[in-house]
C-alpha positions as CSV (number, residue, x, y, z in Angstrom):
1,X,10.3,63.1,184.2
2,X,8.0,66.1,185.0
3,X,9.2,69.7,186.4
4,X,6.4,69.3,189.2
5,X,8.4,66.3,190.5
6,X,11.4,68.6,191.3
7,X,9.4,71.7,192.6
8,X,8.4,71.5,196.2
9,X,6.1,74.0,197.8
10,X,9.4,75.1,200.2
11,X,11.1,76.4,197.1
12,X,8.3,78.6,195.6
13,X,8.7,82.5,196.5
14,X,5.0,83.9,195.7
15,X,6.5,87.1,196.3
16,X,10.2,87.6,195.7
17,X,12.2,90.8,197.4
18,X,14.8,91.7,195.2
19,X,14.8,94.1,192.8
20,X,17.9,92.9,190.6
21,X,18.4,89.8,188.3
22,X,21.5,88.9,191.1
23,X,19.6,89.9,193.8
24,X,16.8,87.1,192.8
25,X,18.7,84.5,191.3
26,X,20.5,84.8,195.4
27,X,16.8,84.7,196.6
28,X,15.8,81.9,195.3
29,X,19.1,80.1,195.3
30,X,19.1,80.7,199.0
31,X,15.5,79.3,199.6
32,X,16.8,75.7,197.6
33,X,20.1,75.7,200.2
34,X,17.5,75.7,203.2
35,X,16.1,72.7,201.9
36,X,19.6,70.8,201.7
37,X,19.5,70.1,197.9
38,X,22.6,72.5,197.8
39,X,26.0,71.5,198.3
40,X,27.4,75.0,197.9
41,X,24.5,78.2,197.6
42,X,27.8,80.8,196.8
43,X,28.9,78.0,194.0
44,X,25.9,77.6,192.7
45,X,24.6,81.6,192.0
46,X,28.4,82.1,190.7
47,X,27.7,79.3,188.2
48,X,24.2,80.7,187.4
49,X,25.7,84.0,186.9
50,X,28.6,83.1,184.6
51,X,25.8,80.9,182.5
52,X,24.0,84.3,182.6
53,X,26.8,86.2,181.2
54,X,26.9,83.7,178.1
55,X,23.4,85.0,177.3
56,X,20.7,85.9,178.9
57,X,18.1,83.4,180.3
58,X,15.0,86.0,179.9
59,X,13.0,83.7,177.4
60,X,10.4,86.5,176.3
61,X,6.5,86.8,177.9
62,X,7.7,87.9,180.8
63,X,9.6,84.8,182.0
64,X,13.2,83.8,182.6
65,X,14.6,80.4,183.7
66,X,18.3,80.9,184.8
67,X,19.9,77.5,184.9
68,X,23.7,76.0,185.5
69,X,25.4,73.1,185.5
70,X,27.4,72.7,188.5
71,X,28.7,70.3,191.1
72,X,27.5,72.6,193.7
73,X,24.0,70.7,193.4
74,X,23.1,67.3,194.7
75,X,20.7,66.2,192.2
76,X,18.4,68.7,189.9
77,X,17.3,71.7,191.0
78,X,14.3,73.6,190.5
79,X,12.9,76.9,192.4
80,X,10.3,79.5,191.3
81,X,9.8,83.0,192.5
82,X,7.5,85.7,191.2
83,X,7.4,89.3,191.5
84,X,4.6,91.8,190.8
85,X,7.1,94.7,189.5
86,X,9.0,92.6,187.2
87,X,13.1,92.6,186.8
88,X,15.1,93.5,184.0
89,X,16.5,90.3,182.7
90,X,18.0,91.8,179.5
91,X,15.0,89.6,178.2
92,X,14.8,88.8,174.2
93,X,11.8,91.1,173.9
94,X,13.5,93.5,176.2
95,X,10.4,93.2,178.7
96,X,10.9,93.1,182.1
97,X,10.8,89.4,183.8
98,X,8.1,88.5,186.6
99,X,8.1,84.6,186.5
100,X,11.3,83.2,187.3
101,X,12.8,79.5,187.3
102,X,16.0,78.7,188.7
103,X,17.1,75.3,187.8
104,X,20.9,74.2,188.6
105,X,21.6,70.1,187.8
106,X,25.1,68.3,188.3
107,X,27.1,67.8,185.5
108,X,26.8,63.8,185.9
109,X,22.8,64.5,184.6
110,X,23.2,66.8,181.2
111,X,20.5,63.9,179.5
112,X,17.6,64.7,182.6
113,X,18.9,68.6,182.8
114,X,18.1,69.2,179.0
115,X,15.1,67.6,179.2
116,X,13.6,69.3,182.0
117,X,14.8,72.5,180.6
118,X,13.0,71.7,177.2
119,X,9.7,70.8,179.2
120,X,9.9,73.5,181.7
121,X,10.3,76.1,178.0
122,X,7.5,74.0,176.6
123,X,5.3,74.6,179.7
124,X,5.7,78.5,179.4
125,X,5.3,79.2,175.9
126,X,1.9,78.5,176.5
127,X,0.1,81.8,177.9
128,X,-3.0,80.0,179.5
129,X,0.0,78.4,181.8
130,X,1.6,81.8,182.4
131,X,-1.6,83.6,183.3
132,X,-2.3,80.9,185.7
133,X,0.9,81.0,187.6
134,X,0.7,85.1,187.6
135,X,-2.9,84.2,189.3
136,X,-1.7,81.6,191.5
137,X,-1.6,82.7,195.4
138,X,0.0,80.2,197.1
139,X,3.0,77.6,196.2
140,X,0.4,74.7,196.3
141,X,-1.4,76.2,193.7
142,X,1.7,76.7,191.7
143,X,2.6,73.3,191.7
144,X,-1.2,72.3,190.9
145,X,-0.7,74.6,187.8
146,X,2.2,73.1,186.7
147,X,0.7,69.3,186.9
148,X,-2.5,70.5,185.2
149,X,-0.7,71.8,182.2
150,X,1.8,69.2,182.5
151,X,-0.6,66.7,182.0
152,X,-2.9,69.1,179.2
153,X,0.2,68.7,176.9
154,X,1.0,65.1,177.0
C-alpha cells in the first residue's frame, strides 16, 4: 500500500485555479470524476466539505489533505493540486495552504483509508519532501517524488 499507487499523472493539477478552499477541493474533485473513479463528483465535495466543517484538514507547512468517506467513490481516491498563492485552509499554524491532497475512500475500506492517510501525513511532515513537490514541474515528477520518498522512509 503506497500513495503513489493511487496518484495518476491525470489527477495532478501543477497549477490549480481557485482561489477558495471550496473552489479547490471542486477542482480537483472534478479532475478525479474525468477519470471515472467517481460515482458521484457533487456527493463527494459535499462529503469533503462536511468532513471539513468537523475540523479543518490544513495539517500545518503549508499543506492540507481534505479527505471523506463516502459511497460516492469507487475505490480510494487520491488527487493533488498546487497553487503558487496559497489558500486559506483555516490551517493549524494559520498559514495559508499551497500543497493540497484530496483523498475520498468508500466506507467498505476504513482499514486501507487510514492507512494511506497516515502514510500520505507521514510523507509530508518531512520538508525535504515538501520542497521537492513545491519544485516539481510536471505531474510525472510529482509522482517520481512521492516514490523516492516513499521508498527513503521504509
Amino acid at each position: 500500500m503506497a500513495v503513489s499507487e493511487y496518484l495518476k499523472n491525470e489527477t495532478c493539477i501543477l497549477e490549480l485555479k481557485a482561489t477558495s478552499k471550496k473552489g479547490v477541493i471542486s477542482e480537483i474533485a472534478e479532475r478525479l470524476d474525468q477519470t471515472k473513479m467517481v460515482n458521484d463528483c457533487s456527493k463527494f465535495i459535499d462529503d469533503v466539505l462536511k468532513r471539513e466543517k468537523l475540523g479543518s484538514t490544513g495539517i500545518g507547512n503549508n499543506v492540507a489533505i481534505p479527505h471523506a468517506r463516502t459511497e460516492a467513490v469507487k475505490n480510494i481516491v487520491i488527487g493533488f493540486g498546487k497553487t503558487p498563492n496559497g489558500i486559506d485552509f483555516k490551517a493549524l499554524d494559520g498559514e495559508k495552504v499551497n500543497l493540497i491532497f484530496l483523498m475520498g475512500a468508500n466506507p467498505d475500506q476504513l482499514n486501507l483509508y487510514l492507512r494511506i492517510l497516515a502514510e500520505i501525513s507521514k510523507l509530508l511532515m518531512n520538508s525535504g519532501f515538501r520542497q521537492s513537490l513545491f519544485g516539481a514541474e510536471t505531474a510525472e515528477k510529482v509522482i517520481n517524488t512521492i516514490k523516492h520518498f516513499e521508498n527513503s522512509l521504509k
